[in-house]
C-alpha positions as CSV (number, residue, x, y, z in Angstrom):
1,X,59.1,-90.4,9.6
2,X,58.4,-88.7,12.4
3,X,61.3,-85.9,11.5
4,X,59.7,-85.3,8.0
5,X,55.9,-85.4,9.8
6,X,57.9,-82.2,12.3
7,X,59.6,-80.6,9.6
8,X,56.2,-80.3,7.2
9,X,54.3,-79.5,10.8
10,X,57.1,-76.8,11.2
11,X,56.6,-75.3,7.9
12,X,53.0,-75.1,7.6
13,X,53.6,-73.1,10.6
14,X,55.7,-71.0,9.0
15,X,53.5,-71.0,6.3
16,X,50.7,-69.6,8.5
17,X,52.7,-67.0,9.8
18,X,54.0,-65.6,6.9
19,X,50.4,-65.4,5.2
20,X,49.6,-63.4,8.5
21,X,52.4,-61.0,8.7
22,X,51.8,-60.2,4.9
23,X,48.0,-59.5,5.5
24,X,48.8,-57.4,8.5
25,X,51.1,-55.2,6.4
26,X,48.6,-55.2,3.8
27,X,46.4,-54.1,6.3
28,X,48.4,-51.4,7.4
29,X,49.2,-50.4,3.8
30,X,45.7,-50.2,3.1
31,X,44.8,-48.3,5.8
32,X,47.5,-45.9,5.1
33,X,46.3,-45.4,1.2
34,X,43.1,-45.2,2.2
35,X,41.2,-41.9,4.0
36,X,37.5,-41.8,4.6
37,X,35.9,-38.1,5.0
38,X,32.9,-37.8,6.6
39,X,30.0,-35.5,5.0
40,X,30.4,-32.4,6.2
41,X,33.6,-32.2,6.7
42,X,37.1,-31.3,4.6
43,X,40.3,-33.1,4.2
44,X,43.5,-31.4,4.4
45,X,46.7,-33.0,2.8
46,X,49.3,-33.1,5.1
47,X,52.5,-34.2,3.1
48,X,56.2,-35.0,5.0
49,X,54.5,-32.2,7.9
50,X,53.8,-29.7,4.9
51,X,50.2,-28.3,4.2
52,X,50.0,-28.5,0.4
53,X,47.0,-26.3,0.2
54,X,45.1,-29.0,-1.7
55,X,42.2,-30.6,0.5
56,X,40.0,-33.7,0.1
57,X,35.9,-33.2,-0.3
58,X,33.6,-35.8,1.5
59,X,34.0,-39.6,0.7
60,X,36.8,-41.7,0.5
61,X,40.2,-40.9,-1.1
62,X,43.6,-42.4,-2.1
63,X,46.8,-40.9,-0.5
64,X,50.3,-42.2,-0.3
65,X,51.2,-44.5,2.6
66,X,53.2,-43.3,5.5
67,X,54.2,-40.0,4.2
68,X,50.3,-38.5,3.4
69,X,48.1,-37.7,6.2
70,X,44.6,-36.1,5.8
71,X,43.4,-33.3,8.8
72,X,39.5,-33.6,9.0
73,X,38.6,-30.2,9.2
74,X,35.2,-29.3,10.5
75,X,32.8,-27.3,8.2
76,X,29.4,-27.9,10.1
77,X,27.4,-25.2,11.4
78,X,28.8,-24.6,15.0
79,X,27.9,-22.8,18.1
80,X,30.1,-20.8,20.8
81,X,28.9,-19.0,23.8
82,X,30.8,-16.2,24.8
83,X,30.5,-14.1,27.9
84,X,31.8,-10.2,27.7
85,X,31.2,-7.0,29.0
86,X,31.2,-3.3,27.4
87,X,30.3,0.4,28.6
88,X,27.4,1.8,27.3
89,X,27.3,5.5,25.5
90,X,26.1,6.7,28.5
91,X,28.9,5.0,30.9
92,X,27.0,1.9,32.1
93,X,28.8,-1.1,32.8
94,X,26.7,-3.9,30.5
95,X,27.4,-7.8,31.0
96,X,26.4,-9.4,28.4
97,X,26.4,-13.1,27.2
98,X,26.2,-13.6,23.0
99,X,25.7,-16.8,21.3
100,X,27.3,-17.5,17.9
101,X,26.5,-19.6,15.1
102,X,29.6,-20.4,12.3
103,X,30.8,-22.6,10.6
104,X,34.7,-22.7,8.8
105,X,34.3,-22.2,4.5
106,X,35.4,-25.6,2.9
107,X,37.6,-23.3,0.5
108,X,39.7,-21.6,3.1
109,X,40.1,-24.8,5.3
110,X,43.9,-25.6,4.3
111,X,44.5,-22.0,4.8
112,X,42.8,-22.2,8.4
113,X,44.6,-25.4,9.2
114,X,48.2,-24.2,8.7
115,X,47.5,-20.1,10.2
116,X,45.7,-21.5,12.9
117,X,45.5,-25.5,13.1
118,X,41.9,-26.5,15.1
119,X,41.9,-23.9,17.9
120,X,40.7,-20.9,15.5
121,X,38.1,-20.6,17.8
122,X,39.9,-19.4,21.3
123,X,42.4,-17.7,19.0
124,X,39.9,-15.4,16.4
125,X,36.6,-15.7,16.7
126,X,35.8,-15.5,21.0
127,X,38.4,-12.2,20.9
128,X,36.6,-10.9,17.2
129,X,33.0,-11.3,19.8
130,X,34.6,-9.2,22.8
131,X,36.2,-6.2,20.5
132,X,33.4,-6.4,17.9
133,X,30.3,-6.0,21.1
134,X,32.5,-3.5,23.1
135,X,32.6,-1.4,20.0
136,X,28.9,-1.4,19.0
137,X,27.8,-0.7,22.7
138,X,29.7,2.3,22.7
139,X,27.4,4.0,20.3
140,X,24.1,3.3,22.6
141,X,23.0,4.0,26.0
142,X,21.8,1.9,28.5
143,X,18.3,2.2,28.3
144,X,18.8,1.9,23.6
145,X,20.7,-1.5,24.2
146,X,17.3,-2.5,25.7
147,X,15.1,-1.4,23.4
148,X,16.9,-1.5,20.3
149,X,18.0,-4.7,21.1
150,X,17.6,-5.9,17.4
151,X,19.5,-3.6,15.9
152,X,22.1,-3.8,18.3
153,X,22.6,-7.6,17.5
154,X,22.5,-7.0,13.8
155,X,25.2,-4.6,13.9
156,X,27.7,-6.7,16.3
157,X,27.1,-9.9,13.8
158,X,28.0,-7.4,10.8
159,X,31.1,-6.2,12.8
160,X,32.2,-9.7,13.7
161,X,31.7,-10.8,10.4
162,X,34.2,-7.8,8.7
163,X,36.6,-9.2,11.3
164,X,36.5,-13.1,11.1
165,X,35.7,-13.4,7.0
166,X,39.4,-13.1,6.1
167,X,40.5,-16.1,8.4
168,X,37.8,-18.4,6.4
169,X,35.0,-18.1,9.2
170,X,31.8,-17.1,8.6
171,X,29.1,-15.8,11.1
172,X,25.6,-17.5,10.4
173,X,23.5,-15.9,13.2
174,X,24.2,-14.3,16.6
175,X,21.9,-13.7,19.6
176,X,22.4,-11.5,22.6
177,X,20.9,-14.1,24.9
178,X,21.2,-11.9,28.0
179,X,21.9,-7.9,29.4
180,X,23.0,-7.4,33.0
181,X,23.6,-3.7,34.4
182,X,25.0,-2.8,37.2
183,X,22.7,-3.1,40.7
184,X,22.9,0.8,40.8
185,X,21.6,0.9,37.5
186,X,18.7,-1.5,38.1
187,X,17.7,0.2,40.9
188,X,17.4,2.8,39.0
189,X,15.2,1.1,35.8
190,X,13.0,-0.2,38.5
191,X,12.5,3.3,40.4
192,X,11.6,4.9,36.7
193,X,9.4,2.2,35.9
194,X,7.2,2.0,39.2
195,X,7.1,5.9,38.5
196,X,6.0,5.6,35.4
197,X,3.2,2.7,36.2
198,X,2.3,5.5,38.9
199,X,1.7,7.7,36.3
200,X,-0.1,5.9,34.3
201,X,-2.1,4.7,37.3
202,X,-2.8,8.4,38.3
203,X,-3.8,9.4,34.3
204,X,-5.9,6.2,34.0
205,X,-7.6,7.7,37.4
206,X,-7.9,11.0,36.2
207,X,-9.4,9.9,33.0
208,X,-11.9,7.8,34.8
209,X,-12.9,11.2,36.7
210,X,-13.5,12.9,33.9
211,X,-15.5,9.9,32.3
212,X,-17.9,9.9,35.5
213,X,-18.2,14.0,35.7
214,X,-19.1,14.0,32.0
215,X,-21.9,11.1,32.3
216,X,-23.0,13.2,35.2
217,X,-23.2,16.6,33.4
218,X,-25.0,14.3,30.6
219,X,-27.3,12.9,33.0
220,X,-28.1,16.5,34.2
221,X,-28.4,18.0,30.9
222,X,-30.6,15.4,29.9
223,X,-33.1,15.4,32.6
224,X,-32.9,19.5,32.4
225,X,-33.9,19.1,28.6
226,X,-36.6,16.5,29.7
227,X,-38.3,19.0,32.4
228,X,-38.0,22.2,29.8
229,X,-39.3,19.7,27.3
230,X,-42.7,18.6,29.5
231,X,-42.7,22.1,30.6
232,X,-43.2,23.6,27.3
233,X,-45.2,20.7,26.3
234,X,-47.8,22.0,29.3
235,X,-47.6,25.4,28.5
236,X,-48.1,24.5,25.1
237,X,-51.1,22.6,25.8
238,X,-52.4,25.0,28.5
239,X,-52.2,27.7,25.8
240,X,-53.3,26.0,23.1
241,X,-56.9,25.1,25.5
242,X,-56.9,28.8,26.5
243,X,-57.0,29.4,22.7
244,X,-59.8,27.1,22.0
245,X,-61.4,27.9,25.0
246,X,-61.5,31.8,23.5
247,X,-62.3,30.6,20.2
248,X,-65.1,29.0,21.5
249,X,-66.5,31.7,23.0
250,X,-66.0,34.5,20.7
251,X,-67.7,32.4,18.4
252,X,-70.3,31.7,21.0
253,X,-70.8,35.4,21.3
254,X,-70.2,35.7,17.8
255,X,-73.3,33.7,16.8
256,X,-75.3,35.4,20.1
257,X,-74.8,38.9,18.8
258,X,-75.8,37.8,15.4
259,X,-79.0,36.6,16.8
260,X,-79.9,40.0,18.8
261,X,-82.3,41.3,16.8
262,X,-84.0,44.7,17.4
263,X,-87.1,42.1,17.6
264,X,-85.2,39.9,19.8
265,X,-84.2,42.9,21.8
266,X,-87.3,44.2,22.8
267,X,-88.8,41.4,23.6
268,X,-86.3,40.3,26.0
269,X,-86.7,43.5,27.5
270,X,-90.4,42.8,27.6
271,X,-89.9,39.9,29.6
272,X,-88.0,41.2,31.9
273,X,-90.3,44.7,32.7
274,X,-91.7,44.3,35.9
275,X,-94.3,46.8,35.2
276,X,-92.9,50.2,36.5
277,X,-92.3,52.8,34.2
278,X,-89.0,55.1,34.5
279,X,-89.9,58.2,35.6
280,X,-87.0,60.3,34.2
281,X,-83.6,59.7,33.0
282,X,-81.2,62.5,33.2
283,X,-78.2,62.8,30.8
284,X,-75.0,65.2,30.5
285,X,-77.8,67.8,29.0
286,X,-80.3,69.6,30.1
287,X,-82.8,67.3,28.1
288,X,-84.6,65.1,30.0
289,X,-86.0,61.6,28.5
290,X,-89.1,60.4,29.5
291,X,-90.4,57.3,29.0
292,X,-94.5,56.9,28.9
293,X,-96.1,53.5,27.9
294,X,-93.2,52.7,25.5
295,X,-92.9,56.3,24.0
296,X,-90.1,58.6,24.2
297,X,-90.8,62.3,24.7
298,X,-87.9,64.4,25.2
299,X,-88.8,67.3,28.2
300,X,-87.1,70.4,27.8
């Protein structure tokens, strides 16, 4: 009994560890037929060490055990900072630090796998920055690759893309996050613009001279005006009373002579005899006019 009660022990044992072999090399078997690929990315069949050119899209995918492999290939938008330097148009040594956003095409990514496996990166696109900024700063000076900054980065990104499309990478956006000259030539950016503040300073200054002295000269023309103004007002008014004043008494004397009489005349002259006659009045001729209780007799 207690032989049968080891050998049925012994071969649920077995048993046992046959059922777990068998669900480890299903396991593996799975696991080998099986490849996941995550979004974004691209699955290159691998085949016996061969690149077949086909590739595998996101999701998961079939493949042949042990002989298949899939190369998850990166298609994500991706950034790479890259430090260079160049000489300017007009000889200026410029240091300059570019950042670069790519990403690999999902169509080219077998091709990019078996020219240049994972490390397309150190091998194309970092030199592609270097020749493609040293070749655009060439064509500016010093002071244009500060102020044309722009244009300078739009024209680097269009050269590195010429140069990187054909190895299935493709430039989404570059910066040029920062320009360092030479100390010599700082120096030098500084001195021109302190001069040029100073010359602003001195303009602004001027200006502000020119300002005051105008108000001034307005200020003086204005109270000038204002004095000839109150001036000829008063002569105005003086000359216009001197008018009426002679009106007045032309029409004054107007309306006395009118009122001299003959009448009138003589008796004013009444009332103011005193009661002497003339005894003789002598003119330019030898007549003499002689005046006797109001008559005239002329003497000869």
């Amino acid at each position: 009994m207690e032989q049968k009660e080891k050998k049925g022990a012994g071969a649920k044992v077995r048993g046992i560890v046959i059922t777990v072999v068998l669900l480890i090399i299903v396991s593996i078997l799975v696991r080998n037929c099986i490849t996941v690929v995550p979004s974004g990315y691209t699955g290159v069949i691998v085949t016996l060490g061969k690149v077949t050119g086909e590739t595998f899209a996101d999701g998961m995918h079939f493949k042949a055990p042990f002989v298949t492999r899939v190369e998850i290939m990166d298609n994500q938008i991706q950034k790479s900072e890259v430090e260079t330097s160049a000489v300017s148009k007009d000889m200026q040594t410029v240091a300059s630090s570019l950042a670069v956003n790519y990403h690999l095409s999902a169509e080219q990514s077998a091709d990019v796998y078996k020219t240049l496996g994972n490390g397309y990166v150190d091998k194309i696109l970092s030199p592609a920055v270097h020749e493609a900024t040293k070749a655009v700063m060439a064509k500016y000076s010093a002071e244009q690759l500060i102020t044309q900054r722009s244009a300078v980065s739009i024209e680097i990104h269009d050269a590195l893309t010429a140069k990187v499309s054909e190895y299935g990478l493709i430039v989404d956006e570059l910066n040029i996050t920062n320009f360092d000259f030479s100390a010599e030539y700082n120096a030098a950016i500084e001195a021109k613009q302190v001069a040029e503040q100073n010359k602003i300073k001195a303009n602004t200054e001027k200006e502000q001279r020119v300002i005051e002295a105008e108000a001034a000269a307005s200020e003086r023309t204005i109270a000038a005006k204002a004095e000839a103004d109150a001036i000829r007002a008063k002569a105005t008014a003086e000359a216009e009373a001197i008018k009426v004043k002679a009106d007045a008494e032309a029409e004054a004397n107007r309306k006395i002579a009118q009122s001299l009489t003959d009448e009138v005349l003589r008796n004013k002259s009444i009332e103011k005899w005193d009661g002497q006659y003339p005894r003789m009045v002598a003119g330019d001729s030898t007549d003499m006019l002689i005046s006797i209780n109001g008559e005239e007799q002329t003497a000869q």
